[in-house]
N, C-alpha and C positions, 0 to 999 in steps of 0.2 A: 504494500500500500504506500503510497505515496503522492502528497498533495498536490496541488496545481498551484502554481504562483508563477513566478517571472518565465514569461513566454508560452504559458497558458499549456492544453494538453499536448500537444507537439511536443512542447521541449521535455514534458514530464515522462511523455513514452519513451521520448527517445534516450533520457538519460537511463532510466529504468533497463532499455533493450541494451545499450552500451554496457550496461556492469552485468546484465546478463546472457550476453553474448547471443539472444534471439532478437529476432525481428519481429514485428507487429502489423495486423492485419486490420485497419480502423474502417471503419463507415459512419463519417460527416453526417448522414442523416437519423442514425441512430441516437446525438446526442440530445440529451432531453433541454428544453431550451423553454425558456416563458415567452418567448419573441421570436420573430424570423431575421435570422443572420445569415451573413456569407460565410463561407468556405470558409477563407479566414477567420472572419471574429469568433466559428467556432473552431478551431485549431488555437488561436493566437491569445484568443480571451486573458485575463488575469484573473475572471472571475474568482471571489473569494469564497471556502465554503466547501469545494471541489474535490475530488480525489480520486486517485485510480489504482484500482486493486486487480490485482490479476490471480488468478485461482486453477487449482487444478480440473479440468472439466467433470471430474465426479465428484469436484466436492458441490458444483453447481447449485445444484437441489440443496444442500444443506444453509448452502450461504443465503441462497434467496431468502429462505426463511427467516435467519437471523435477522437480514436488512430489510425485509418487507414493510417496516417502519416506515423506512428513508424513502425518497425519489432517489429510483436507482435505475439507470439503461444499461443495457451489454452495447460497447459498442466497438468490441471487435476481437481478436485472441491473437494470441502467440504463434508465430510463425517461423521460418529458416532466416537470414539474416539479412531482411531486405524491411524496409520497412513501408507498407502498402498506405493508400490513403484513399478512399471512395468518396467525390467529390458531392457536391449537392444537385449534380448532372447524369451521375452516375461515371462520370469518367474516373480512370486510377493517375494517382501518380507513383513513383518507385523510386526511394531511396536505396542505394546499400550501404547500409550497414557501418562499413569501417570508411566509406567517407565520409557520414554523417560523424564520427565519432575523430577520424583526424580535423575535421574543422571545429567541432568544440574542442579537441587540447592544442591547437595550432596558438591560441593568442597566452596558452599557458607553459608554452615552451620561446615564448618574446624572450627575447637576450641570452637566451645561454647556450648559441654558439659562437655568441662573443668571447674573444681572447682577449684579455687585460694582461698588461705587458709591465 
């Protein structure tokens, strides 16, 4: 589990798929939303309040139960290491994987193949 905040659910799967070395299969139109948004605002949102839990698909049944409280959507599962996105067109788009994950640590390896002399 882990929340939504800066860079809304994009950045939250994809850091999630990076330390776990899977990819992710989303549908834009499954997120639950009070309003109609674009592709983006739901991807990018910062909405507060948010989170995404991934489960194992037989625990499915168990969890809905527990969360039946909550507003909850599936909006999408675990995959090979690509990271898929179903637009609000129905079109895909396709990350992979390890370049989505060299450009998040590309700004955290800034200066250290600098030589100080």
């Amino acid at each position: 589990c882990s929340y939504v905040h800066n860079g809304g659910i994009a950045v939250s799967l994809s850091k999630a798929a990076i330390a776990g070395g899977l990819g992710a299969n989303i549908d834009t139109r499954s997120i639950l939303s009070d309003r109609n948004h674009t592709y983006e605002e739901l991807l990018y949102s910062e909405t507060p309040g948010r989170f995404v839990v991934t489960i194992d698909p037989k625990d499915r049944e168990r969890f809905e139960q527990i969360i039946q409280s909550v507003p909850y959507g599936m909006i999408g599962s675990v995959t090979d290491k690509y990271l898929y996105a179903t637009k609000l067109d129905g079109a895909q788009e396709l990350a992979c994987l390890d370049k989505v994950k060299e450009a998040y640590q590309r700004p955290l390896r800034f200066g250290l193949d600098v030589k100080v002399n």
